[in-house]
N, C-alpha and C positions, 0 to 999 in steps of 0.2 A: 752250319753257318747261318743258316734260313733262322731257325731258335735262336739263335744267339745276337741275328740281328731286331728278332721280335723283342726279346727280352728286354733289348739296348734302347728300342723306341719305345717300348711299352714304360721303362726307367727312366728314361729323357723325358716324355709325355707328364708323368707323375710330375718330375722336379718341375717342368716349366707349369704345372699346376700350381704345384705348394709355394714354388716362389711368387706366380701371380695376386694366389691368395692374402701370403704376408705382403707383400706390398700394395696389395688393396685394403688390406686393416691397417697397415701403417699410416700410409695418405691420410685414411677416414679418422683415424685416432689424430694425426696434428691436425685436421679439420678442427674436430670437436673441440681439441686443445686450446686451436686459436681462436675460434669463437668465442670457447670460454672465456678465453684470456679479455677477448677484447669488450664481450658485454661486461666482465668484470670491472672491467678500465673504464668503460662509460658511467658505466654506475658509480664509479665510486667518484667519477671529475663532477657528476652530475650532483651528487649528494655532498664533495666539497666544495659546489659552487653554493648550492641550498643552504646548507649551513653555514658560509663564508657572508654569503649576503643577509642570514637572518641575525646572526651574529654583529655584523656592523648596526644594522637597525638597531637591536637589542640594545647596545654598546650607546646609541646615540640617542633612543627613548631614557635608557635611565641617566645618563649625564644631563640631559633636560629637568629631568624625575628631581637627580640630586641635586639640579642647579636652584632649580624653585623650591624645594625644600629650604636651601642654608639662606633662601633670600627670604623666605616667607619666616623663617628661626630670627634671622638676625630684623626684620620687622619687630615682630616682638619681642624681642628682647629691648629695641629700642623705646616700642610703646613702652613698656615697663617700666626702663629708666625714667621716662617723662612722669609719666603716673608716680612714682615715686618721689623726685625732684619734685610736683605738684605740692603732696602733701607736705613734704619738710617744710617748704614753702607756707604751706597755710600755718603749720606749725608755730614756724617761727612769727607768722605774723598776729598767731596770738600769744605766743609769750610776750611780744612787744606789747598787744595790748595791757596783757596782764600787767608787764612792767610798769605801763605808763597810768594804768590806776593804782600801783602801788605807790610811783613815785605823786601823784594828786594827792592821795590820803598820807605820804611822808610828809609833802610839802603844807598839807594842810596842818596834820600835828607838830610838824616841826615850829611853822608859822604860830600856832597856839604857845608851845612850848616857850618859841623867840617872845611873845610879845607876854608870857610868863615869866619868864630867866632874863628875857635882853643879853644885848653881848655878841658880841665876837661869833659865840658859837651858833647862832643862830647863820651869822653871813656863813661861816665854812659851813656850814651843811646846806644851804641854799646853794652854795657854788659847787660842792660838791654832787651833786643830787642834779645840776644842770650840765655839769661834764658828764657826770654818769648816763644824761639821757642826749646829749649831744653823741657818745660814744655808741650808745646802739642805734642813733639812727642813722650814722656813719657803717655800720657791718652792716648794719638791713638795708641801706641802698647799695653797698656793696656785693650782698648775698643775690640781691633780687636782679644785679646788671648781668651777675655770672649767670644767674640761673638763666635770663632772656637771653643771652648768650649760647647757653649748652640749647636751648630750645629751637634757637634757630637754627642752630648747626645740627637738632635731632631731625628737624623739619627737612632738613634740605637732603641729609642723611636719606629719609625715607622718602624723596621725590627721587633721588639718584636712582635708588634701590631698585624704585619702579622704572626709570628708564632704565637700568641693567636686564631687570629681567622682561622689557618689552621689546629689546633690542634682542637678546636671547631667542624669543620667541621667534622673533620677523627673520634673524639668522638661519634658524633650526628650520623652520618654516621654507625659505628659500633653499637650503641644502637638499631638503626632501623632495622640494619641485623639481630641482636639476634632477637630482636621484633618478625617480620616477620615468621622465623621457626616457631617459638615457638608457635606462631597463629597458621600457617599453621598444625604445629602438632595436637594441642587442636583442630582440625575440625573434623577428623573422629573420634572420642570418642565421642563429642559432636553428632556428626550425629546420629553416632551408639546409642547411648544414648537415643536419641529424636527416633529413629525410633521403638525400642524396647517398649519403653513407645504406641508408638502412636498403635504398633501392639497389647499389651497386654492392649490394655483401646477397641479398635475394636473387639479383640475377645469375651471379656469381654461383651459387648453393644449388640454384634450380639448372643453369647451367651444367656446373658439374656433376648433379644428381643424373640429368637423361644421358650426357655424355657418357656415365659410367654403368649405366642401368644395357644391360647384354638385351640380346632380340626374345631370346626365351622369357622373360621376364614379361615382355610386349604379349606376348602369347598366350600367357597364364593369365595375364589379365581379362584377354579377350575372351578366353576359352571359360572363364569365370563369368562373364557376363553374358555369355550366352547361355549357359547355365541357369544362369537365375531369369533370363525372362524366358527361358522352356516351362521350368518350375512355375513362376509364375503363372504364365496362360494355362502349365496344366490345371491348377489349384483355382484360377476361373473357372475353369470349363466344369471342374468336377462341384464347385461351390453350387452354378447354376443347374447342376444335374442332382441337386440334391444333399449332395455332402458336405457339411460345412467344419471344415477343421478349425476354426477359431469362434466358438460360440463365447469366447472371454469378450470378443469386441460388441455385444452389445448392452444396447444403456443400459443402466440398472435402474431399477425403480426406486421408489425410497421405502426405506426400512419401516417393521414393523405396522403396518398399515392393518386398517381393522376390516378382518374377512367377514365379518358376520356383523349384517345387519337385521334389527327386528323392524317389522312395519308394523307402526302406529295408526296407518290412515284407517278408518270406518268405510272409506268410499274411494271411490276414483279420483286421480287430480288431472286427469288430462292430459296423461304422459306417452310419448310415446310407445313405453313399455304396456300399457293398457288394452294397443291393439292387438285383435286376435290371434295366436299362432297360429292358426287353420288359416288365417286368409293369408299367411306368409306362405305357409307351406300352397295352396290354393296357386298365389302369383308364384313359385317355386316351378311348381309343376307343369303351369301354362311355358315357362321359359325354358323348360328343358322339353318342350314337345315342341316347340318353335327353332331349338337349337341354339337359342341365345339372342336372338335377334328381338324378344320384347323385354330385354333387360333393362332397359333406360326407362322406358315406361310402364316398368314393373316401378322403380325407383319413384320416377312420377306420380303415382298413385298412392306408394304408401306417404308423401312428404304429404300429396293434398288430405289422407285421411289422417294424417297427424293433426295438420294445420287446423281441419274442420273440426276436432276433437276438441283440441285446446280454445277456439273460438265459442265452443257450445259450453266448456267449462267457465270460460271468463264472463258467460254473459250469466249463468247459475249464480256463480260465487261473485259478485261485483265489487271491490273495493279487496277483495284478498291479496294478500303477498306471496309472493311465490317460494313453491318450500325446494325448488331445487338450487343445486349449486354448483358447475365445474370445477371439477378439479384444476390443476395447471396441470399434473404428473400424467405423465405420458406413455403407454408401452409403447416399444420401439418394436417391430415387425421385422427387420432388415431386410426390406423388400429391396428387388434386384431392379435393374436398370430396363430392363425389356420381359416381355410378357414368357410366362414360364407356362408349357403344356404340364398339366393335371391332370390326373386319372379319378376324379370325382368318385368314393363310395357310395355306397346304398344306403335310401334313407328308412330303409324300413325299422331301423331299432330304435327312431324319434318317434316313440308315439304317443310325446307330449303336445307334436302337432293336431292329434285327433280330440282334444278336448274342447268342448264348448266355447260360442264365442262368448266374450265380455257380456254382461247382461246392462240393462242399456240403467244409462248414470240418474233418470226420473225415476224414481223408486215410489210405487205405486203407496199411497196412506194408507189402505185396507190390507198393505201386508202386514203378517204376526209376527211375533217377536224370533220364532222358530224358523221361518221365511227369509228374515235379513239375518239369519246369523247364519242359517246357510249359504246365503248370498255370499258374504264377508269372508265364509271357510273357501269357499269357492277361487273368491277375487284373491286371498293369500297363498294358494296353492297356484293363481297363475303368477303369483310373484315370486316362485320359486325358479331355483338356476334349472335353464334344461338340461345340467349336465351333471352337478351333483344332487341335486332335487330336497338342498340344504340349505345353504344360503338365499336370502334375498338376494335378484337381480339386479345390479346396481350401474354396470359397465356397458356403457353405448360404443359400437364397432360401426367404423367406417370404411369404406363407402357406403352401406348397407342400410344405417340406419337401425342394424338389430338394437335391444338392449335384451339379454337371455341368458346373457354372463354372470356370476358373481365375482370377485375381485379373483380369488387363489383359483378359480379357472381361468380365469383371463390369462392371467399369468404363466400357468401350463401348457396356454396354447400357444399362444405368441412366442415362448420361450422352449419351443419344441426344437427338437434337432435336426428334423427334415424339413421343408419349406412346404411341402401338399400339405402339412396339418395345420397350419397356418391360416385354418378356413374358418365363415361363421361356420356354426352348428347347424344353423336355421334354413341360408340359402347357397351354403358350400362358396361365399363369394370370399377372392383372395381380402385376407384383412390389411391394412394399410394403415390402421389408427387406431387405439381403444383409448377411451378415456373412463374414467370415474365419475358417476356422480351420485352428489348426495339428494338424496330421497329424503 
């Protein structure tokens, strides 16, 4: 009985499952249904309001369109008539002329003839010849009453015409002004209307989303977001201990950029690359026998022997232009937010620090030609990179003030995987800046 009653609840359990489930897909299925239904429904009243109202416009721009079209036709047509009526008119009033120097030169020969012949026949042709020009001055003041006639009735024609279609206008004109409010009014109802709808269908939806959403669901969430800020602060903490798992997120530099510089100068120009490595490495070593404590005025002293350099160059070369130039392009360093402990290397494999300092920029006149080009071999090998000892050094590092870089080292360093290599060469100081410049 014991089995038989597990089996029984264990079968009851399932059905009150699968029936929960179908009627939790049902519900959600006439949800989606009705929704659909109804933004369908909006959409389509909304776009047979849009088109119901562009349609009337339409409907009463071109009955305007066609109304001044048949009145600006029948204008001309009427100009036409007149223009036409004009000419018969002048027509006819030269064939009258014509007639009436024919009937002068009749009356002239007839007159010859009369007082040649005498008789009878001379009066009928005189009187004939007088009715015939009494007769056309009888139609031509009749042709010319009708004609002022059709003229003015063209005139008045074409004054109506323009009061039709100025009346037209002032009609069309005011129908569009009513129009206009009357829209503009039906918009905040409308608005109001649609927003109301959209807020009680959203509460409705959000409503019955939490009401249906089980505790487990609440849970998963939570248990998700704890999740990711464990992950999180692990992938901090291991970031600043050195391991950087997204080396994608930093800047790129720009393409194709030119590694290899030749130097052109004969001599010094007063750069800070000019100053000695021995006395970097010199103030290097003063500050790690102090422990760090004359690092600022390590700094200090090389900015004043930069300053003092380029002040003894400017006063040399007076009126020169200056042959350097910043770049904009920037290496990114992805320095961290607080000070990171460093296990500093040994500097004993720079021992491009042990070379001579800069030989001084007044170059004696009684040196030989073998003397300054030693010199020059000299002053090119200290403008070599201290790291591949190929390119010219072009890249000034900051804080530090080195320049001992050339560009495809700079690059290598900055863009190292571990954050400790992220050092100059020169004084192991964290780098925070590189930029380019042109020599």
């Amino acid at each position: 009985m014991g089995l038989f009653k597990t089996a029984s609840d264990s079968f009851f359990n399932i059905c009150s499952t699968l029936a929960l489930t179908v009627n939790t897909i049902t519900e959600w299925t006439a949800f989606v249904l009705h929704l659909n239904y109804v933004l369908v429904t909006n959409i389509y009243v909304s776009l047979c309001t849009v088109l119901n109202g562009t349609f009337v416009a339409l409907e009463y721009i071109l009955q305007a369109v066609f109304t001044v079209c048949v009145y600006i036709f029948d204008f001309l047509s009427e100009i036409y008539a007149c223009l036409c009526a004009l000419l018969v008119l002048l027509w006819r009033i030269c064939v009258l002329f014509y007639k009436i120097f024919c009937l002068l030169f009749t009356g002239v020969e007839t007159l010859v003839l009369g007082f040649w012949n005498g008789g009878i026949l001379t009066y009928k042709t005189l009187h004939q010849s007088a009715m015939d020009v009494m007769e056309t001055c009888q139609s031509t003041a009749d042709y010319i009453a009708m004609l002022s006639q059709d003229f003015v009735m063209y005139v008045c024609g074409v004054l109506t015409t323009i009061g039709i279609v100025a009346s037209s206008v002032v009609r069309a004109l005011w129908m569009g002004i009513g129009y206009v409010p009357a829209t503009v009014s039906l918009i905040p109802t409308y608005v109001a209307t649609w927003v109301s709808k959209v807020w009680a269908r959203c509460t409705m939806w959000v409503t019955y989303a939490f009401m249906g959403v089980n505790r487990e669901t609440y849970l998963g969430i939570l248990v998700c977001f704890f999740v990711y800020v464990i992950v999180t602060k692990l992938v901090h903490i291991l970031h600043h201990r050195g391991l950087t798992f997204f080396p994608f997120r930093r800047h790129r530099q720009r393409n194709n950029r030119q590694t290899n510089r030749v130097d052109h100068f004969a001599f010094d120009r007063g750069f800070e690359s000019d100053i000695d490595d021995a006395d970097d490495v010199d103030n290097d070593n003063s500050a790690e026998e102090s422990n760090g404590e004359d690092d600022e005025d390590e700094t200090d002293a090389q900015t004043e022997l930069t300053l003092s350099d380029n002040d003894s160059e400017d006063d040399n070369s007076a009126g020169s232009e200056s042959d350097v130039s910043l770049n904009s392009q920037t290496f990114s360093s992805e320095e961290s937010d607080h000070d990171i402990d460093v296990q500093l290397p040994d500097d004993d494999g720079y021992n491009l620090r042990e070379r001579s300092s800069t030989p001084t920029r007044n170059m004696s006149k009684s040196m030989t030609h073998d003397d300054f080009a030693r010199e020059m071999e000299l002053e090119r090998d200290k403008r070599k990179c201290v790291v591949c000892q190929d390119a010219s050094k072009s890249v000034l590092i900051l804080p530090c003030k080195h320049m001992c870089l050339c560009v495809k080292c700079a690059n290598q360093i900055v863009r190292s995987y571990f954050l400790d290599r992220r050092i100059c060469p020169l004084c192991r100081t964290r780098i925070e800046k590189v930029m380019d410049v042109f020599v």
